[in-house]
C-alpha positions as YAML, in Angstrom:
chain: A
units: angstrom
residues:
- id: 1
  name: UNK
  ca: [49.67, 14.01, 41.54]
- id: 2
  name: UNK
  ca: [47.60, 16.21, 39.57]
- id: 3
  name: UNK
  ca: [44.13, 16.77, 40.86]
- id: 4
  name: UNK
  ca: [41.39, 16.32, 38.53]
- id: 5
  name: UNK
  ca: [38.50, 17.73, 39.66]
- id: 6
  name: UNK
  ca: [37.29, 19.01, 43.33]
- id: 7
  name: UNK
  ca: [34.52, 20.75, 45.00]
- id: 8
  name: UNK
  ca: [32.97, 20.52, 48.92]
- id: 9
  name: UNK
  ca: [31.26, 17.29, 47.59]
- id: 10
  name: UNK
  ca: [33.06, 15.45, 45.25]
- id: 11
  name: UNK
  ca: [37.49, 15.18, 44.80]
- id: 12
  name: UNK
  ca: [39.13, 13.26, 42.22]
- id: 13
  name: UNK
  ca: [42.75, 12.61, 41.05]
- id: 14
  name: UNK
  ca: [45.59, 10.42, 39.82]
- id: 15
  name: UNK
  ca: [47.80, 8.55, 41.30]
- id: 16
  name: UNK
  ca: [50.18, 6.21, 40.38]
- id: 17
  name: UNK
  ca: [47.99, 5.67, 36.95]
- id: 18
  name: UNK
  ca: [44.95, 4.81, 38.60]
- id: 19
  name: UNK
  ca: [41.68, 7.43, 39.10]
- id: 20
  name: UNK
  ca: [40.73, 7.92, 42.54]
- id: 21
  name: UNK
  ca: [37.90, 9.80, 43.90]
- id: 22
  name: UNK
  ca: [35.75, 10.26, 46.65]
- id: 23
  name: UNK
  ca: [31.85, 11.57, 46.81]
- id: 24
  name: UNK
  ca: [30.44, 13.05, 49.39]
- id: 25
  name: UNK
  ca: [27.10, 10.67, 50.05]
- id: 26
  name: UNK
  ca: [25.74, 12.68, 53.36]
- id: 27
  name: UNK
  ca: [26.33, 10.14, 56.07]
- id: 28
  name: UNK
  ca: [30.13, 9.88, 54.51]
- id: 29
  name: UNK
  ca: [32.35, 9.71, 51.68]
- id: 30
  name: UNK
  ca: [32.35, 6.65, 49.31]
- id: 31
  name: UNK
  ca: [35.44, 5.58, 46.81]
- id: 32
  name: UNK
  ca: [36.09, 4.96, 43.60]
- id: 33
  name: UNK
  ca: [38.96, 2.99, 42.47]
- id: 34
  name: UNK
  ca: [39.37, 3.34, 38.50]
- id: 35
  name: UNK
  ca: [35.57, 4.70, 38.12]
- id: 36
  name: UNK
  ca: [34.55, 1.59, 39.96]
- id: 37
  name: UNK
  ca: [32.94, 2.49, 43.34]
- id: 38
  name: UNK
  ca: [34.43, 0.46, 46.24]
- id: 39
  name: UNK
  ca: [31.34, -1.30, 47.96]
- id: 40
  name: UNK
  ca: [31.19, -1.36, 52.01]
- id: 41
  name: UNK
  ca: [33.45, 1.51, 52.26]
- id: 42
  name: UNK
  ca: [32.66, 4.92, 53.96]
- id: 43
  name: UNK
  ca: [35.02, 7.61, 55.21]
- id: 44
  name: UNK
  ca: [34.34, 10.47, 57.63]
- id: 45
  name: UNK
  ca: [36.52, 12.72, 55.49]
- id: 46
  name: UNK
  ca: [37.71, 12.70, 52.34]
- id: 47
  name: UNK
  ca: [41.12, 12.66, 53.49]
- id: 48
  name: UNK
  ca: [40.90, 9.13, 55.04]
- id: 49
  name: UNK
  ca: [39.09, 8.01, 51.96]
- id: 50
  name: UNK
  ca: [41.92, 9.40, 49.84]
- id: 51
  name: UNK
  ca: [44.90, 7.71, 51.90]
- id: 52
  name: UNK
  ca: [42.67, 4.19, 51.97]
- id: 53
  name: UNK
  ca: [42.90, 4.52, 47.61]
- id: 54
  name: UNK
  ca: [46.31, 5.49, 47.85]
- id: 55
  name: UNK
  ca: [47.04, 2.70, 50.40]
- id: 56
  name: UNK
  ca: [45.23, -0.17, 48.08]
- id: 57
  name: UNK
  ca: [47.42, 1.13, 45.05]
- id: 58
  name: UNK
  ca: [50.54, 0.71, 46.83]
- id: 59
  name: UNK
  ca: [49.31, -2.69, 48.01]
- id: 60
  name: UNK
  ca: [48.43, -4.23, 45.23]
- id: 61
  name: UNK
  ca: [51.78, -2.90, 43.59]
- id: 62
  name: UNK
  ca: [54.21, -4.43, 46.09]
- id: 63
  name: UNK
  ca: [55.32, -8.19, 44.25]
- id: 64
  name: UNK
  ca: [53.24, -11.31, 46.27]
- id: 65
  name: UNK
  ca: [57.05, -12.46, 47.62]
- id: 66
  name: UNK
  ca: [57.37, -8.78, 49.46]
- id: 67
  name: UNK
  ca: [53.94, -9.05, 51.30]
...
């Protein structure tokens, strides 16, 4: 992974060919999946909010048969 962008409020990067990134909103962090924020979804950290994106990626790339 190669990270994008990053300061104490805002983190983005790439993973698997999708943009992920987090924002700091002030009660928690919100996500964005592919510039497309993720509604009724707040982190405590960035970190958590970073392994949920990662987590739906992998998901959605494992075949319906596997799941």
């Amino acid at each position: 992974m190669h990270t994008l962008h990053e300061t104490d409020e805002f983190w983005s990067d790439s993973y698997r060919g999708h943009t992920i990134a987090t924002l700091n909103h002030g009660d928690g962090w919100l996500v964005y999946l592919d510039h497309v924020l993720q509604h009724n979804k707040l982190f405590v950290t960035a970190e958590a909010a970073a392994a949920w994106l990662r987590r739906q990626i992998d998901t959605a790339a494992v075949p319906n048969e596997a799941r």
